[in-house]
C-alpha positions in Angstrom: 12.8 8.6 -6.2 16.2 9.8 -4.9 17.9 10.6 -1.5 17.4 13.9 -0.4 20.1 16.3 0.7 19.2 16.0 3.9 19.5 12.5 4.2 22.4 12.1 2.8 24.0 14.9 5.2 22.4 12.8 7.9 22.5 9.1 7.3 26.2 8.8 4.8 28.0 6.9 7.2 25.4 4.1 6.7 25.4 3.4 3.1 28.0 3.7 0.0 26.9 4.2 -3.8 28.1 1.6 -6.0 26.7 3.8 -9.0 24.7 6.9 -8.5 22.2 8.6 -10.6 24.2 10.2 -13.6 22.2 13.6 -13.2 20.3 15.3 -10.1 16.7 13.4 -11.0 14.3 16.8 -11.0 10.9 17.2 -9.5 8.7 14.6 -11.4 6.7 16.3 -13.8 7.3 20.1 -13.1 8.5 21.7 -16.4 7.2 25.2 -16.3 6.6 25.3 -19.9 4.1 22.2 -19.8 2.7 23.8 -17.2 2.0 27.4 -19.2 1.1 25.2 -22.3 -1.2 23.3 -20.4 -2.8 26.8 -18.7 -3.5 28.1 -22.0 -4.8 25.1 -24.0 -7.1 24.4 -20.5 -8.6 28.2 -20.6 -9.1 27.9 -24.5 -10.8 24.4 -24.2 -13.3 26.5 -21.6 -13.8 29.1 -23.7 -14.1 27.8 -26.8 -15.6 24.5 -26.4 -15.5 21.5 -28.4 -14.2 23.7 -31.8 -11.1 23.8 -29.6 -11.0 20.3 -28.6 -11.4 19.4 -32.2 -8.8 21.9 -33.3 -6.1 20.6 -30.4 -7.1 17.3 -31.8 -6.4 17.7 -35.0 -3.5 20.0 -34.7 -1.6 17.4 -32.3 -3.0 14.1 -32.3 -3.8 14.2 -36.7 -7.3 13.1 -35.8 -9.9 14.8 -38.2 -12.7 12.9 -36.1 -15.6 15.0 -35.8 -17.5 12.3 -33.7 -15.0 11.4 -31.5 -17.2 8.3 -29.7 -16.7 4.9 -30.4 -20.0 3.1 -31.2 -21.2 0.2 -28.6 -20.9 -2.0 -31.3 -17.2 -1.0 -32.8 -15.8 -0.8 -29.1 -17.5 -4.6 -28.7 -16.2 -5.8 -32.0 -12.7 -4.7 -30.8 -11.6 -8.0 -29.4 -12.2 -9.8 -32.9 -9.1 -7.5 -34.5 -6.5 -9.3 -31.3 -4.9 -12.9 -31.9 -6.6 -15.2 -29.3 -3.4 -15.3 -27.3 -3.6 -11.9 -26.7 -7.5 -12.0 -26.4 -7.3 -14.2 -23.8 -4.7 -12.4 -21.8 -6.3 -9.3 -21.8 -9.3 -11.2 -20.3 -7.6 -13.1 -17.3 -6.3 -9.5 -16.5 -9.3 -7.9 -16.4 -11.1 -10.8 -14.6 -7.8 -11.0 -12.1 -8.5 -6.9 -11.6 -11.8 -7.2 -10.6 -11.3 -9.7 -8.5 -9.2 -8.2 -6.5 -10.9 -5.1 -6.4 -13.5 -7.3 -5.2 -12.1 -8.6 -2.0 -11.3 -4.6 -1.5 -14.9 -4.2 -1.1 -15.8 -6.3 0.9 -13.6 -5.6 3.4 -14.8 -1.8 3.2 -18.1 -2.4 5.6 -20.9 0.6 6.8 -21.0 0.9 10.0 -23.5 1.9 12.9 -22.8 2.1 16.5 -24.7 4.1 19.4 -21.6 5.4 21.6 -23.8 7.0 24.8 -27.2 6.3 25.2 -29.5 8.2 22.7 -26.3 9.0 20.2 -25.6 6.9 17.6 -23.1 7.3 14.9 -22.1 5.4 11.2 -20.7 5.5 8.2 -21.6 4.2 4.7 -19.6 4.1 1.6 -21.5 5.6 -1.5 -19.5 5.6 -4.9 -18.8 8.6 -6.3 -21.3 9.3 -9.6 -19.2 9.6 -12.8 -15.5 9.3 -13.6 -13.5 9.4 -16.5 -10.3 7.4 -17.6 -7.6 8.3 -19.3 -6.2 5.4 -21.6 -2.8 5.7 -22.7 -1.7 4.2 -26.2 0.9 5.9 -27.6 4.6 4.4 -28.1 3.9 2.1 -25.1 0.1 1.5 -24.9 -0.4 0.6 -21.5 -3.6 -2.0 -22.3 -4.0 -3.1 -18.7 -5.1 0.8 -17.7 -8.3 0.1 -18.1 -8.1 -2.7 -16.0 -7.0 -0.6 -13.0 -9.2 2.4 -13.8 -12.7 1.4 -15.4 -12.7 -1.8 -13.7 -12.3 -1.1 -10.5 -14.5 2.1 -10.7 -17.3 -0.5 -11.8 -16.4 -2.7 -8.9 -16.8 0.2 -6.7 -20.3 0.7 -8.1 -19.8 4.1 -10.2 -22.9 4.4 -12.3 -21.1 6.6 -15.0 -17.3 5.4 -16.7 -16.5 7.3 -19.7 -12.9 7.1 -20.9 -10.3 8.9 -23.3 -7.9 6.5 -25.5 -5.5 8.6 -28.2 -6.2 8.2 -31.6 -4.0 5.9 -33.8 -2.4 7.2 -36.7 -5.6 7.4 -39.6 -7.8 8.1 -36.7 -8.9 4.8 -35.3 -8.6 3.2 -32.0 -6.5 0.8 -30.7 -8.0 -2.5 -30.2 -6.5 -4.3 -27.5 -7.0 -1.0 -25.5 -10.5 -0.5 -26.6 -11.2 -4.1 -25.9 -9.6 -3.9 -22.3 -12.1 -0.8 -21.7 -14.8 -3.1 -23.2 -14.0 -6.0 -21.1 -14.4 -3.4 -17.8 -17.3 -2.1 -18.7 -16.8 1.3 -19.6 -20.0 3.1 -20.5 -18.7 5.1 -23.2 -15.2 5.3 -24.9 -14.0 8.1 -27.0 -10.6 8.3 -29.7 -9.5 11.5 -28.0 -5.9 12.2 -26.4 -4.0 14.5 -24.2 -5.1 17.4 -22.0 -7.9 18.0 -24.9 -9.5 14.8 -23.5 -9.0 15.5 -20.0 -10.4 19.0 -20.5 -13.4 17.5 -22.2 -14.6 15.4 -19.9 -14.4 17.6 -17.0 -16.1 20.4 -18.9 -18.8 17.9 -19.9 -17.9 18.5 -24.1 -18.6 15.0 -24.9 -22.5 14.8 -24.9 -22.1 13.9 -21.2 -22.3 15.8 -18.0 -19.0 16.7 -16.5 -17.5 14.1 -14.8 -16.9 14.3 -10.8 -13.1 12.4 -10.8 -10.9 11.8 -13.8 -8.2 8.9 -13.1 -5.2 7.5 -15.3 -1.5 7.9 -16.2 -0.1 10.0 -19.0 2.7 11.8 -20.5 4.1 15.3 -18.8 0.7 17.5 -19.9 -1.3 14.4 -18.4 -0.1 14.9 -15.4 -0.2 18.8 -15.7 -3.8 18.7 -16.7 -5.0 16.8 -13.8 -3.1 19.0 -11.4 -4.5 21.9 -12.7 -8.1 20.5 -12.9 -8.1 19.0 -9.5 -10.6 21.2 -7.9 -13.3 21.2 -11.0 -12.3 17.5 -10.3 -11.1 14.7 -8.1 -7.7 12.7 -9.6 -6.5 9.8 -8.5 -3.0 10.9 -7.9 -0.4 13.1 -9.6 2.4 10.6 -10.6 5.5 11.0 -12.6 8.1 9.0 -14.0 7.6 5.2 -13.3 9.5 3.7 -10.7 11.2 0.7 -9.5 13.5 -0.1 -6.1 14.6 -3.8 -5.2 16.2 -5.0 -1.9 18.7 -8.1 -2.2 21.1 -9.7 -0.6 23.5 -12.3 -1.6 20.9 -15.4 -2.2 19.7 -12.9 -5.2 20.0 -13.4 -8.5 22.2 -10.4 -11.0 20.1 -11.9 -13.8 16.7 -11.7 -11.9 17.3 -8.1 -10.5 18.9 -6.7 -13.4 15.8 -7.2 -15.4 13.6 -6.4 -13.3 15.5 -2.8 -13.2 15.5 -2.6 -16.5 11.8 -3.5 -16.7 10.7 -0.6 -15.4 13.4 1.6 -16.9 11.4 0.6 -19.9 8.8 3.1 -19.2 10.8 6.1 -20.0 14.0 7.6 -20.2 13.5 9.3 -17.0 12.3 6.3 -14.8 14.5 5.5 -11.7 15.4 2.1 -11.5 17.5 1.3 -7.7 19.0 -1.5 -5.7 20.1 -1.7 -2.2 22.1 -4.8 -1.2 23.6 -5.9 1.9 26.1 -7.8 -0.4 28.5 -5.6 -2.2 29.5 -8.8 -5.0 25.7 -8.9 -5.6 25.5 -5.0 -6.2 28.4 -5.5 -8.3 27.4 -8.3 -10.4 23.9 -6.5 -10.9 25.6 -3.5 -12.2 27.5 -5.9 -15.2 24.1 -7.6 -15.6 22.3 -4.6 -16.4 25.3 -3.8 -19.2 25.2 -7.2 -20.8 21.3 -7.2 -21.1 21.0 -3.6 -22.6 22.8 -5.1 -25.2 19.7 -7.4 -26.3 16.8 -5.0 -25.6 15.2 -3.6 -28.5 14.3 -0.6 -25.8 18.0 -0.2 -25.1 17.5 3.3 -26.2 14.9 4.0 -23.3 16.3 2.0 -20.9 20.0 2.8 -21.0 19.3 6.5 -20.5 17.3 5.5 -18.0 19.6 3.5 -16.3 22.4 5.5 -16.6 21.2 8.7 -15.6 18.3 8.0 -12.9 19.7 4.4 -11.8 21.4 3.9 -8.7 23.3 1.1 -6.5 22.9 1.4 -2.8 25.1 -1.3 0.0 24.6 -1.4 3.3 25.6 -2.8 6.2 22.7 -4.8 7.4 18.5 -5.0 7.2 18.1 -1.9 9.1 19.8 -0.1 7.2 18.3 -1.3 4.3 15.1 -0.1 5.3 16.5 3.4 6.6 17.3 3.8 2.8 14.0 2.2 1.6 11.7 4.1 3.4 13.2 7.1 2.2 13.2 6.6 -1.3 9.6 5.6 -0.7 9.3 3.7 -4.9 6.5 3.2 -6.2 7.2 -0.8 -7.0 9.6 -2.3 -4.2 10.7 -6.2 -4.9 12.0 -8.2 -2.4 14.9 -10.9 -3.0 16.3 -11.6 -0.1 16.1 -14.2 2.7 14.2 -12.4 5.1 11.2 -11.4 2.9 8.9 -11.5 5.4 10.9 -9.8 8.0 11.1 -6.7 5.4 7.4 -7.1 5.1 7.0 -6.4 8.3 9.2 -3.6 8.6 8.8 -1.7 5.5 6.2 1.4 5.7 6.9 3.6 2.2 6.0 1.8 -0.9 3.2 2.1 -4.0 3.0 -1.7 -4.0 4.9 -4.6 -2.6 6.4 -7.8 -4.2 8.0 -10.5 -2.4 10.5 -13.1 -3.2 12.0 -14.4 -6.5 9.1 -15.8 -8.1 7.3 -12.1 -8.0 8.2 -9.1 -10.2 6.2 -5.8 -11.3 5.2 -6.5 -14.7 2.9 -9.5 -13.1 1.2 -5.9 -11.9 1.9 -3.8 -14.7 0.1 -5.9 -17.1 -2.9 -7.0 -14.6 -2.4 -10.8 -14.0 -1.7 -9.9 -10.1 -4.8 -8.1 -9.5 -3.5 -5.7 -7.5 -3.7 -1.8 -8.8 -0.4 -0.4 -11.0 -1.6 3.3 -10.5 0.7 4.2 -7.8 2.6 7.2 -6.0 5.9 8.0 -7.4 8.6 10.7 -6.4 8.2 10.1 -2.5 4.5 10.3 -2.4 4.8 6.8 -0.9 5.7 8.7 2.4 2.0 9.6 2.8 0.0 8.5 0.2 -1.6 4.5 -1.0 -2.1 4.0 -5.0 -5.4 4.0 -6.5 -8.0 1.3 -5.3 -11.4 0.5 -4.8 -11.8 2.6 -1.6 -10.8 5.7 -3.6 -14.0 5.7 -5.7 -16.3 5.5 -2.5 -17.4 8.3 -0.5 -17.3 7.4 3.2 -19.7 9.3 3.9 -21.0 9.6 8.3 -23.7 10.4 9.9 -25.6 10.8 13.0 -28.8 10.2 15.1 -29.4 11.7 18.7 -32.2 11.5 20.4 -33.7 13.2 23.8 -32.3 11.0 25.9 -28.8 12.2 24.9 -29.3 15.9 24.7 -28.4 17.5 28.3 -24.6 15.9 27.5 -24.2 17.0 24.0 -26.1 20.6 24.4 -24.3 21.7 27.7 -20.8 20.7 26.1 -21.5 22.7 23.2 -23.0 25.6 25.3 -20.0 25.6 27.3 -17.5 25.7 24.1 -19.8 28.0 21.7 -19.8 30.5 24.8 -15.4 30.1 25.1 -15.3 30.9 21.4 -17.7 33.4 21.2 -20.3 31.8 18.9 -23.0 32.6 19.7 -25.3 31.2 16.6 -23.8 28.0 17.1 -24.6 28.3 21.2 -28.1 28.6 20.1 -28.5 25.8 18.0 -27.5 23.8 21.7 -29.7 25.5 24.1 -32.9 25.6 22.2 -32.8 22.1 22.4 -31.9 22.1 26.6 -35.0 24.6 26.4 -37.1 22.3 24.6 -35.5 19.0 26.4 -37.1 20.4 29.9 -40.5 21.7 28.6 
């Protein structure tokens, strides 16, 4: 998430930098030596099998597992290891998830329409037949993935979910992660981490068939693994870093926006946190917010780095301008604090997801209580791409039915254009049926 040369060259007389990014953020996710580490490991894993998923396993992850699924009744049981607070919480975001994936599907209809007499066309969405997920519980575990991944894959009517979680240190699982899967209704759930997971499940290693898409965040090799399998596979997307850009003006508040820049700057070290303000005392304040509150974090040692190397202050002028630099950052999360909300709504086209006004703020996402999907574009994919949902599960698939009565239109249009390319096998396949229409 950062202005590109270009831009810059093009657009400086329309914005100044209160702070800029410490270093030149790099392509999210592109170290070449992940990349040839994950090349090998994925050839070995399809060599070799599951001795070499057990041996990457145990090599990186400590896991001596040799069954590495988690029993129906363990995975249920799961829920009983969490303090009710936390119980409970993981089971509004779940039920919040689906529900919103929910009102995605419904507003996904089949269709059928005859368009000329004797031609009609449709469509109908068909889910696609197994996925896996990728749950994430390392340093950070990110419990409400399962939420966005298994859920909404079983709201979309995927008969298959089998799912990946990294094993804890002695091997086990952990439980609120397990018992978010649970709650989603993953069909199986296996103690398995890193490209060695992803690898097994598209290989179909696990005692399962390989599965047809593989969805979910992870670290560098994560990412690496699903672009390199994406082919053998579908993905969701290829994200990097999390991200986080907020739009104020002077009826913000520094408190407000600074935490929420630093609550995505949590994710990583390398996660861009940015504010464009039309009020330069409002960027400035923000900018001594920040400061004072890494003082108090207990993540100050993500965060700062974070902040001061990938963060960045933006003032402008006015709204337009304002969106000028939005659009082309393109973040993944995009807050709005201003006093014409709605108007950005309205204007805005480049964001993973959307929150509006001061009573909103990503982590109402992050952990699942909004409903709405956290897997999202990141580094400018915003530009042309939407964040994982319902729809991306279903298969719109068309189709068509002509009859006799339509035939002399269709077959003489395609005779005419087979003949101009010089196709003659697919001129055929339209005057047979003019020959058969007059008999």
């Amino acid at each position: 998430m950062k202005l590109s040369p270009r831009f810059l060259a093009q657009h400086a007389d329309r914005f100044t930098q209160l702070k800029a990014p410490g270093v030149d953020a790099p392509e999210a996710q592109r170290d070449p030596a992940v990349a040839d580490t994950v090349t090998s490991m994925l050839l070995d894993i399809e060599r070799n099998g599951l001795d070499a998923v057990r041996r990457y396993s145990r090599d990186l992850d400590g896991s001596d597992r040799f069954d590495f699924e988690l029993s129906a009744t363990d995975l249920a049981a799961t829920g009983g290891r969490l303090v009710p607070e936390l119980r409970e919480a993981i089971e509004l975001g779940s039920a919040r998830t689906k529900q919103f994936a929910g009102l995605q599907r419904e507003h996904l209809s089949d269709f059928e329409c005859e368009v000329m007499p004797g031609l009609v066309v449709g469509q109908k969405y068909v889910p696609v037949g197994s996925v896996g997920a990728y749950l994430p519980a390392g340093r950070f575990p990110l419990t409400a993935s399962a939420f966005m991944t298994v859920g909404v894959a079983k709201v979309a009517g995927v008969p298959t979910v089998i799912g990946c979680t990294p094993p804890q240190p002695g091997g086990g699982v952990n439980a609120a992660v397990a018992y978010a899967a649970h709650l989603s209704g993953i069909d199986h759930l296996f103690v398995l981490g890193g490209v060695q997971a992803l690898a097994a499940m598209s290989f179909g290693l696990l005692g399962r068939p390989p599965v047809d898409m593989i969805v979910g965040a992870g670290n560098a090799y994560v990412a690496e693994a699903k672009r390199q399998l994406f082919g053998t596979v579908a993905i969701d997307l290829l994200a990097g870093p999390s991200e986080v850009a907020v739009i104020a003006d002077e009826t913000a508040d520094p408190e407000i926006v600074a935490a929420d820049l630093l609550g995505q700057a949590e994710h990583g070290p390398s996660s861009p946190a940015a504010l464009v303000t039309t009020a330069e005392t409002l960027g400035r304040d923000v900018i001594a917010a920040v400061e004072r509150q890494l003082q108090t974090l207990s993540t100050a040692s993500i965060c700062g780095p974070a902040w001061h190397d990938f963060g960045s202050v933006i003032l402008v002028a006015n709204r337009q301008d304002a969106v000028l630099v939005m659009d082309e950052l393109a973040p993944e999360h995009l807050e709005l604090q201003t006093a014409d909300d709605q108007w950005y709504h309205d204007t805005l086209t480049n964001y993973g997801s959307l929150f509006l006004g001061h009573w909103s703020t990503v982590a109402y996402s992050d952990k699942g209580m909004a409903g709405t999907n956290h897997t999202l574009p990141t580094a400018g994919g915003a530009k042309h791409s939407a964040g994982l949902s319902v729809s991306r599960y279903l298969k719109p698939l068309t189709y068509q039915r002509v009859s006799r009565a339509a035939t002399p239109i269709l077959a003489t249009a395609v005779d005419v254009i087979s003949a101009s390319e010089g196709m003659s096998a697919h001129q055929a396949t339209a005057t047979l049926r003019l020959d058969t229409y007059k008999v």
